[in-house]
C-alpha positions in Angstrom: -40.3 -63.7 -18.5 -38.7 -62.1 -21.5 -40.0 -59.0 -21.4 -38.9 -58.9 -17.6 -35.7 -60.1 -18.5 -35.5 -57.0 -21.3 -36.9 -54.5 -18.7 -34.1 -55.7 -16.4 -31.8 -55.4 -19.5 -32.9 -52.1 -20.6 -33.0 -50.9 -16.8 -29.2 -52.0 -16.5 -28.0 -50.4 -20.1 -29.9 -46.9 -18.7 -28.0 -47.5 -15.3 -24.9 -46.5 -16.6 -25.1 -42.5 -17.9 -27.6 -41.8 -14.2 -24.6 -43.3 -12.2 -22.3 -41.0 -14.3 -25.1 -38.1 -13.9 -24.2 -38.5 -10.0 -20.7 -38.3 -9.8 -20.5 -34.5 -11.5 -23.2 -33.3 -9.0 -20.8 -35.1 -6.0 -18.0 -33.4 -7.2 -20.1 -30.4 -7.6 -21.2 -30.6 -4.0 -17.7 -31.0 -2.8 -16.7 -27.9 -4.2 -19.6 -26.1 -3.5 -18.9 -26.8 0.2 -15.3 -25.9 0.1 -14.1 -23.6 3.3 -13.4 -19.9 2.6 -9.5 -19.2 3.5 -9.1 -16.9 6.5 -5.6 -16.0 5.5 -6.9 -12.6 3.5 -8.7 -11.1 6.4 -5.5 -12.6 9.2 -3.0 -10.2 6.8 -5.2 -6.9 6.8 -5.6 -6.9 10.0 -1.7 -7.6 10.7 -1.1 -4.7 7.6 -3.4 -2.5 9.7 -1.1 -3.1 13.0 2.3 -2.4 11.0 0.8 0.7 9.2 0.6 1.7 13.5 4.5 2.6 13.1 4.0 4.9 10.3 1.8 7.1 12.2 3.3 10.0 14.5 3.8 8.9 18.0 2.0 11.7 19.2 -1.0 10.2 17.4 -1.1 7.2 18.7 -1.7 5.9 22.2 1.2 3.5 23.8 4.2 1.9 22.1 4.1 1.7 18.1 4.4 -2.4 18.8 1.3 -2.8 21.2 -1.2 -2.8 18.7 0.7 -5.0 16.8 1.6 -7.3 19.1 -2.6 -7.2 20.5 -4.0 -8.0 17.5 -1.2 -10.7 16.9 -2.7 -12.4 19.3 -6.0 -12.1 19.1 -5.9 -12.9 15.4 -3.3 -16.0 16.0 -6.4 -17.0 18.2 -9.1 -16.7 15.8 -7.2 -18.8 13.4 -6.4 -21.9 16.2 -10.4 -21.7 17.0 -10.9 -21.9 13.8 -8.9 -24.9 13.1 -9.9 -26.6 16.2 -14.0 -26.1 14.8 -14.6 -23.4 18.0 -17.1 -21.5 15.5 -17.7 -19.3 19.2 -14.7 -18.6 20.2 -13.2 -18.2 17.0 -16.0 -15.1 16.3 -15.5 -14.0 19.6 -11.7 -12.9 19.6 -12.1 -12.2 15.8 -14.7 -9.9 17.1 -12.5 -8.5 19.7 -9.5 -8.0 17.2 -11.8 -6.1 15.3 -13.1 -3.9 18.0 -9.6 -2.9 18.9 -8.1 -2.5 15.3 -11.0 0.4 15.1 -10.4 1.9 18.2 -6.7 2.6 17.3 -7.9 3.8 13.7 -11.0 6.3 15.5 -8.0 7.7 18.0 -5.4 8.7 15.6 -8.2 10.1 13.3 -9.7 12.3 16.4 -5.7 13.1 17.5 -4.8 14.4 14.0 -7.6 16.9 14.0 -7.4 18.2 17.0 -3.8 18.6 16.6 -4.4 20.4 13.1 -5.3 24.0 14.5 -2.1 24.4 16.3 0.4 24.0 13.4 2.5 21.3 15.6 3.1 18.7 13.2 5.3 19.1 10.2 4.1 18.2 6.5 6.0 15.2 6.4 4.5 13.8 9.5 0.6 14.7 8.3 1.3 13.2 5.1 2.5 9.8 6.9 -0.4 9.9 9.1 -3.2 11.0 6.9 -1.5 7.8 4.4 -1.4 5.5 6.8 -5.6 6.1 8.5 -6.7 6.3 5.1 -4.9 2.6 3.9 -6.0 1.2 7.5 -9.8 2.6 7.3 -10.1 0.6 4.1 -8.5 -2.6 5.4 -10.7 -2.4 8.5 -14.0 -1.7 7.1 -13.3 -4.4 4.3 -12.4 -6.5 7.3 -15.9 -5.5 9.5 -18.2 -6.2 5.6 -16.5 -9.5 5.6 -17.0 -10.7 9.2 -20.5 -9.3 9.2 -22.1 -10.2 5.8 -24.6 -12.7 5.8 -23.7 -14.0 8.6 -20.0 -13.9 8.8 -16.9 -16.6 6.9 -18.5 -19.4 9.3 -22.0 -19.1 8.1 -21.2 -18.4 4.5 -19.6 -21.8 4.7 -22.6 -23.9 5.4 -24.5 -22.4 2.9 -21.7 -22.6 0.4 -23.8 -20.4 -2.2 -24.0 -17.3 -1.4 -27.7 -16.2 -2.3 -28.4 -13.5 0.4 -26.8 -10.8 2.2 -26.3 -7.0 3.2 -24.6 -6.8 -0.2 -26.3 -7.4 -3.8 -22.9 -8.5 -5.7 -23.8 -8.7 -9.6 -22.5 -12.5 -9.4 -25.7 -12.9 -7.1 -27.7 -11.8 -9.9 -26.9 -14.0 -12.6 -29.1 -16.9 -13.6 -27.9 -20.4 -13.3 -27.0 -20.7 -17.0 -24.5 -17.4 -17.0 -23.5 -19.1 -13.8 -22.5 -22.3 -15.5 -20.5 -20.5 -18.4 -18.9 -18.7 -16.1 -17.9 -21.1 -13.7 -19.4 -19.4 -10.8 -22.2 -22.4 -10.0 -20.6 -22.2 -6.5 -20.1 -18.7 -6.0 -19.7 -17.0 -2.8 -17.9 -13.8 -1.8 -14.1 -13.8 -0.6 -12.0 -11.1 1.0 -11.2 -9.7 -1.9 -14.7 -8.7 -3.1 -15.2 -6.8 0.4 -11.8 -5.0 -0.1 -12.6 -3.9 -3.4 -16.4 -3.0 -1.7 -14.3 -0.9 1.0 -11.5 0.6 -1.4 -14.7 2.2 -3.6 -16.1 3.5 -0.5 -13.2 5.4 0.8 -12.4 6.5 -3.2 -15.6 7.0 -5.1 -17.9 7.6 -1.5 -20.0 5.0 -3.1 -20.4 1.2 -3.3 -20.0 1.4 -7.5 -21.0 -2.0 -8.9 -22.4 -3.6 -5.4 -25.7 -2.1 -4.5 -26.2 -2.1 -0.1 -29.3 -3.6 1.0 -28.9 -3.6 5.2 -29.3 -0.8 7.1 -26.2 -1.7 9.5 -24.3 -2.1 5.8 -25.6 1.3 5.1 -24.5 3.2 8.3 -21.1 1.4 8.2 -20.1 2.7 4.8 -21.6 6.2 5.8 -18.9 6.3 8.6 -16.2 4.8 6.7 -17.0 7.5 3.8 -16.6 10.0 6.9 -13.1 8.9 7.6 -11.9 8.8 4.3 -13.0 12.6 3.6 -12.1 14.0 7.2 -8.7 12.4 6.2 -8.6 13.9 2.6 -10.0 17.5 4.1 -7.2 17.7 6.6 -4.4 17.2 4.0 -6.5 19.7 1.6 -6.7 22.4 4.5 -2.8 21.2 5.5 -1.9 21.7 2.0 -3.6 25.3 1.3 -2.1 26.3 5.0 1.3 25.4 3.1 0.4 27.6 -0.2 
């Protein structure tokens, strides 16, 4: 009876530190869980709609306020789905924003080279319009990485770490230990790491510090690096024209 009573006894004093071991890991697991904000990816794509009135009307198809006001709506949508937990409906019409934020860019790309030969367009208006495809290329390819990579923002949440993806991010390479001194146990990508994937792209033609492992990742970047330089040639040939 008295050794039970000291196992009970030492069992209760060695209670105390694994109840405390249990409350860092719950906190932990809270964190780790933690929903990415949508706010990042809701302003590029409403930047990409105002940088619309900087390009040339004669670039452009319709009324400088129509893609603004389209992808107003389709994004307000995506962020009410997402609030209301309609994971399908919420990638759908994020999907669709997408789709027509492209479109808009791939137009007034294809209109300002066609309409380089004939000499119509004054400097000033070229400059504006090569400025404002190049700024929108990057915030709409950063946009299609995020939505796409491993999954999308909805996935990404229920794994909260990210481990696996289109993109090898040198955070995903660290072992727990670097992780810890870091703080980056939790890790997972945010907007911000796609931008800075997509602003490399368009400047360097490369992905610099985050190697691409998915073949849709890879053709992707091949056509945003396509933009970018059509849009940097045109202002080079513009530019000699001028000289």
């Amino acid at each position: 009876m008295t050794w039970l009573h000291d196992s009970q006894s030492l069992t209760h004093v060695h209670a105390g530190p694994a109840e405390e071991d249990v409350r860092p890991h719950t906190v932990s697991m809270i964190e780790r869980h933690a929903p990415e904000p949508r706010w990042p990816a809701l302003v590029a794509g409403m930047a990409v709609g105002i940088l619309y009135y900087v390009v040339p009307r004669q670039l452009t198809v319709g009324p400088p306020w129509l893609l603004l006001v389209v992808t107003g709506v389709l994004f307000a949508a995506t962020f009410f789905f997402h609030r209301a937990g309609r994971v399908e409906l919420n990638e759908r019409f994020s999907y669709a924003g997408m789709a027509v934020i492209t479109l808009a860019l791939m137009t007034s790309l294809s209109r300002l080279i066609m309409r380089l030969p004939g000499y119509t367009d004054t400097p000033v208006e070229l400059l504006r319009a090569a400025a404002a495809i190049w700024v929108s290329n990057i915030l709409v390819f950063a946009s299609w990485y995020w939505r796409l990579d491993g999954g999308g923002p909805n996935e990404r949440d229920k794994h909260g770490v990210h481990t696996d993806g289109a993109f090898l991010f040198p955070q995903m390479l660290m072992d727990q230990g670097q992780k810890r001194q870091m703080g980056e146990e939790s890790w997972s990508p945010g907007f911000v790491d796609y931008l800075f994937l997509a602003f490399n792209t368009s400047t360097a033609f490369s992905p610099t510090d985050v190697p691409v492992l998915s073949r849709w990742a890879k053709a992707m970047m091949i056509v945003q690096s396509i933009i970018s330089l059509a849009t940097v040639v045109v202002l080079a040939a513009r530019a000699v024209n001028i000289l």
